[in-house]
C-alpha positions as CSV (number, residue, x, y, z in Angstrom):
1,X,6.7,0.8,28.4
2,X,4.8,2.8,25.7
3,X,8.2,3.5,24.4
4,X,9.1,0.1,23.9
5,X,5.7,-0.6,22.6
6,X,5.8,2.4,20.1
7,X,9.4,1.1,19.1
8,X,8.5,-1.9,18.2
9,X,5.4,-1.0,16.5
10,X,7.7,1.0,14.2
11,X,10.3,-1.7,13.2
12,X,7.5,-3.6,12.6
13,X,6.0,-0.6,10.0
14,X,9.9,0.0,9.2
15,X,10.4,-3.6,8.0
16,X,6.9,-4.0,6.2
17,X,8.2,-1.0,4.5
18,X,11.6,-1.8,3.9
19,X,10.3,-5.3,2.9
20,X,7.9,-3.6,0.4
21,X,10.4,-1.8,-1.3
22,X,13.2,-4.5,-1.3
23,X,10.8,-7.0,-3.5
24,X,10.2,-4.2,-5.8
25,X,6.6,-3.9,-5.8
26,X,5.2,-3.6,-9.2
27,X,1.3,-5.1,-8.9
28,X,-1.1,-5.4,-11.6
29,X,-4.9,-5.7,-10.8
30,X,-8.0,-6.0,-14.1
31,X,-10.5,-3.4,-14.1
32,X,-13.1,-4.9,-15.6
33,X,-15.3,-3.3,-17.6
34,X,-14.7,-0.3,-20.1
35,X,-13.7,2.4,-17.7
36,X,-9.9,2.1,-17.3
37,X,-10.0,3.2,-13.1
38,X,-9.0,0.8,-10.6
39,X,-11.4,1.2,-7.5
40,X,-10.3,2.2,-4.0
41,X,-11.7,-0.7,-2.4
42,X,-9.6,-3.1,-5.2
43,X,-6.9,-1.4,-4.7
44,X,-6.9,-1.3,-1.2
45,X,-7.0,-5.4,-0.9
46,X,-4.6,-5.6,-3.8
47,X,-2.1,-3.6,-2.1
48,X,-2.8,-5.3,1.5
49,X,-2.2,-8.7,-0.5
50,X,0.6,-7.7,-2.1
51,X,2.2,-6.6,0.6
52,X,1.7,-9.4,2.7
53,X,3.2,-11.5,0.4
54,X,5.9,-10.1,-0.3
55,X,6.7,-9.6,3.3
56,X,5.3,-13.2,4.6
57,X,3.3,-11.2,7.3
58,X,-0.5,-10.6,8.0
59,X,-2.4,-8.5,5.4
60,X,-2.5,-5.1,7.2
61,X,-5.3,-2.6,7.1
62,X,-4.7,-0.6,4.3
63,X,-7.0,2.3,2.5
64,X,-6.9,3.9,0.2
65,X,-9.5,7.2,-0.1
66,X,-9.6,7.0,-4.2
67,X,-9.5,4.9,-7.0
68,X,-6.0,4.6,-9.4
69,X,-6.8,6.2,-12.8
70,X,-5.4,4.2,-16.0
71,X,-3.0,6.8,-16.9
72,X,0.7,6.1,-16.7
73,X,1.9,8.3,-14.2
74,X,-1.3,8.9,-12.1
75,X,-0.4,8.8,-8.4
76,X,-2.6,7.9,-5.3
77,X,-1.7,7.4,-1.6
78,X,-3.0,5.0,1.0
79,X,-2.7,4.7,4.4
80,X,-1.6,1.4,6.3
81,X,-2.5,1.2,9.5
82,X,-1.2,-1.0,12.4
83,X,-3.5,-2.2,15.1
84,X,-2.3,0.2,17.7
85,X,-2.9,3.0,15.6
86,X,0.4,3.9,14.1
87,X,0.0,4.8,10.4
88,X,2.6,4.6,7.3
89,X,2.4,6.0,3.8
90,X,2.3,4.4,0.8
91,X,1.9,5.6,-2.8
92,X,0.9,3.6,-5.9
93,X,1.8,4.8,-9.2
94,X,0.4,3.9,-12.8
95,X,3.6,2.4,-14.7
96,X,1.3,1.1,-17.4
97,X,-1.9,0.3,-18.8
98,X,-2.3,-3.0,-20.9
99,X,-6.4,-3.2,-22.1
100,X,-8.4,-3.8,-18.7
101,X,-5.1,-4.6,-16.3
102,X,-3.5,-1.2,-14.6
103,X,0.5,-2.2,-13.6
104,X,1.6,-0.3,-10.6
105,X,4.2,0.1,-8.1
106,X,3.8,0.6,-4.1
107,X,6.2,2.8,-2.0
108,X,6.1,2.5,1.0
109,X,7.2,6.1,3.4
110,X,10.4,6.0,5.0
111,X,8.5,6.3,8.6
112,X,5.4,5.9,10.7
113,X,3.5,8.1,12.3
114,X,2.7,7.5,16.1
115,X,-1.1,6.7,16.7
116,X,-3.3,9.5,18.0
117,X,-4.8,9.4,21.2
């Protein structure tokens, strides 16, 4: 049973994934203020929105530990997590800075990782 459970916990990640990266993902999100940083916490929900719409599913629990930098290039990963656990990878990268607004793309990891018990 926690086979079948874990399997389809994955197709679920698999296809948010897959999902993610069929739509192409490219986000923008303002910064606000004079500091060109996007915040962990902003990016966090913008990435959890943006994934959700582009896969018509929930928003899932994503975090991210640090802020995206307004540097084209500049790389951060977050973590999505499912509600039993199970975790999946996903990176955003600057693609460019216009004044306060960072554009980025999400990739999402090619698997999950089980939840630990």
């Amino acid at each position: 049973m926690a086979l079948a459970r874990w399997t389809a916990v994955t197709w679920s990640l698999s296809a948010l994934a897959a999902g993610a990266l069929l739509v192409g993902c490219s986000f923008s999100a303002g910064v606000g203020g004079s500091e060109s940083k996007l915040s962990a916490d902003k990016l966090s929900a913008t990435v959890a929105k943006k994934l959700a719409e582009s896969t018509g599913q929930p928003e899932p629990d994503v975090t991210c530990p640090e802020g995206l930098a307004g540097k084209v290039g500049t790389k951060t990963r977050c973590t999505l997590t499912a509600g039993d656990g199970s975790t999946l990878g996903v990176t955003a990268t600057v693609t460019s800075v216009d004044g306060g607004r960072i554009n980025f793309d999400i990739e999402a990891d090619d698997k999950a990782s089980p939840a630990t018990n």
